[in-house]
N, C-alpha and C positions, 0 to 999 in steps of 0.2 A: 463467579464469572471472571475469567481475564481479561485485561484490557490489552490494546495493542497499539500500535502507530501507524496510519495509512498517508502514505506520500502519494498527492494525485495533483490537479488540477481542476478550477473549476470550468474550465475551455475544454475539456476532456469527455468526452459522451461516457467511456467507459467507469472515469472516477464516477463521476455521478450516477450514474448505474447502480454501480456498486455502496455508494452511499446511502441509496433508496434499502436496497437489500439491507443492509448493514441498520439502518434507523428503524426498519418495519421489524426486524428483529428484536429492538430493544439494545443494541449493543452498546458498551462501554467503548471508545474509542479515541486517541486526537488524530484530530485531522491536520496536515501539513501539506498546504497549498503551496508548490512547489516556484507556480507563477504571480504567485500572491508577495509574494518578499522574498530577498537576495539569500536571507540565515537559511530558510527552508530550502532553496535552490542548492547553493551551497552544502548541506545537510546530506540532500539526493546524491548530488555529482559525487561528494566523499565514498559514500555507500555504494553507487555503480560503477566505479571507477576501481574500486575496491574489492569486489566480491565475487566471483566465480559464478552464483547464479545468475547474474546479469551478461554472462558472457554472450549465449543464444540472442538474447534481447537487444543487445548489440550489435552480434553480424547478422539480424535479421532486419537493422536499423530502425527500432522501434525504441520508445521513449524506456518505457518498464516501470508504467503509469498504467491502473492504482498497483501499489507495492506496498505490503502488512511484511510490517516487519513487528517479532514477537521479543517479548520481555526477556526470554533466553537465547537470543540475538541471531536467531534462523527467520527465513521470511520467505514469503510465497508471493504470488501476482493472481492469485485465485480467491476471491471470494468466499467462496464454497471452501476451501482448506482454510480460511479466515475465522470462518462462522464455527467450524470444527475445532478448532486450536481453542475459541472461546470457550468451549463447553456447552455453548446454546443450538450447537445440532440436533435439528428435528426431523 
Protein backbone atom coordinates (compact mmCIF):
# COMPACT_ATOMS: atom_id res chain seq x y z
CA UNK A 1 0.00 0.00 0.00
CA UNK A 2 1.26 3.66 -0.85
CA UNK A 3 1.42 6.36 1.43
CA UNK A 4 0.65 9.82 0.56
CA UNK A 5 0.51 13.55 2.05
CA UNK A 6 -3.03 15.23 2.83
CA UNK A 7 -2.92 19.06 3.29
CA UNK A 8 -6.31 20.04 4.98
CA UNK A 9 -7.53 21.56 8.09
CA UNK A 10 -8.92 20.72 11.06
CA UNK A 11 -11.62 23.85 10.84
CA UNK A 12 -12.35 22.26 7.56
CA UNK A 13 -15.89 19.90 7.32
CA UNK A 14 -14.34 18.65 4.19
CA UNK A 15 -10.67 17.56 5.47
CA UNK A 16 -12.27 15.84 8.14
CA UNK A 17 -14.64 14.05 5.92
CA UNK A 18 -12.14 12.92 4.20
CA UNK A 19 -10.02 11.85 7.12
CA UNK A 20 -13.00 9.46 8.43
CA UNK A 21 -12.89 7.86 4.76
CA UNK A 22 -9.45 7.77 4.71
CA UNK A 23 -8.98 6.01 8.63
CA UNK A 24 -12.00 3.64 8.14
CA UNK A 25 -10.02 2.48 5.10
CA UNK A 26 -7.02 1.59 7.10
CA UNK A 27 -4.96 4.12 5.16
CA UNK A 28 -1.19 4.98 5.45
CA UNK A 29 -1.10 8.56 5.37
CA UNK A 30 0.46 12.29 6.94
CA UNK A 31 -1.66 14.52 7.73
CA UNK A 32 -0.41 18.36 7.37
CA UNK A 33 -2.78 20.77 9.21
CA UNK A 34 -2.38 23.61 7.28
CA UNK A 35 -3.92 25.99 10.24
CA UNK A 36 -2.25 23.98 12.66
CA UNK A 37 1.56 25.58 12.06
CA UNK A 38 3.20 28.30 9.75
CA UNK A 39 5.89 25.18 7.92
CA UNK A 40 2.66 23.29 7.01
CA UNK A 41 0.91 26.79 5.74
CA UNK A 42 3.85 27.81 4.19
CA UNK A 43 4.35 24.14 2.59
CA UNK A 44 0.56 24.61 1.01
CA UNK A 45 0.94 28.17 -0.39
CA UNK A 46 4.48 26.91 -2.12
CA UNK A 47 2.40 24.03 -3.82
CA UNK A 48 -0.77 26.24 -4.91
CA UNK A 49 0.94 29.14 -5.85
CA UNK A 50 3.01 26.71 -7.98
CA UNK A 51 0.91 24.25 -9.66
CA UNK A 52 -1.40 24.49 -12.55
CA UNK A 53 -3.96 22.25 -10.81
CA UNK A 54 -4.76 24.72 -8.32
CA UNK A 55 -5.51 27.09 -10.87
CA UNK A 56 -9.75 26.27 -11.06
CA UNK A 57 -9.40 26.19 -7.29
CA UNK A 58 -8.29 29.54 -7.43
CA UNK A 59 -10.59 31.37 -9.75
CA UNK A 60 -13.23 29.55 -8.15
CA UNK A 61 -11.80 31.13 -4.74
CA UNK A 62 -11.65 28.12 -2.77
CA UNK A 63 -9.02 26.94 -0.38
CA UNK A 64 -7.94 23.52 -2.31
CA UNK A 65 -8.40 21.86 1.02
CA UNK A 66 -8.17 18.30 1.55
CA UNK A 67 -5.37 18.05 -1.28
CA UNK A 68 -3.21 14.26 -1.67
CA UNK A 69 -0.58 14.93 -3.00
CA UNK A 70 1.37 11.42 -4.17
CA UNK A 71 4.93 10.21 -3.72
CA UNK A 72 5.35 10.77 -7.66
CA UNK A 73 4.47 14.43 -7.15
CA UNK A 74 0.84 14.56 -9.02
CA UNK A 75 -2.12 15.21 -6.67
CA UNK A 76 -5.67 15.33 -6.63
CA UNK A 77 -8.49 17.02 -4.18
CA UNK A 78 -10.60 13.80 -4.32
CA UNK A 79 -10.69 11.36 -1.98
CA UNK A 80 -11.90 8.64 -3.89
CA UNK A 81 -8.78 9.18 -6.70
CA UNK A 82 -6.75 9.11 -3.03
CA UNK A 83 -7.97 5.74 -1.96
CA UNK A 84 -7.27 4.62 -5.70
CA UNK A 85 -3.66 5.84 -5.99
CA UNK A 86 -3.25 3.77 -2.56
CA UNK A 87 -4.12 0.62 -3.98
CA UNK A 88 -6.95 -0.10 -1.22
CA UNK A 89 -9.84 0.53 -3.90
CA UNK A 90 -12.84 -1.47 -3.11
Amino acid sequence: MKSFTMFGSHVCPDTIAAMCILDKKGLSYTYKDITGTMIFLKEFLHLRDSREDFQAVKEGRYVGIPCFLFEDGSLTFSVEEAIVWSGKAK
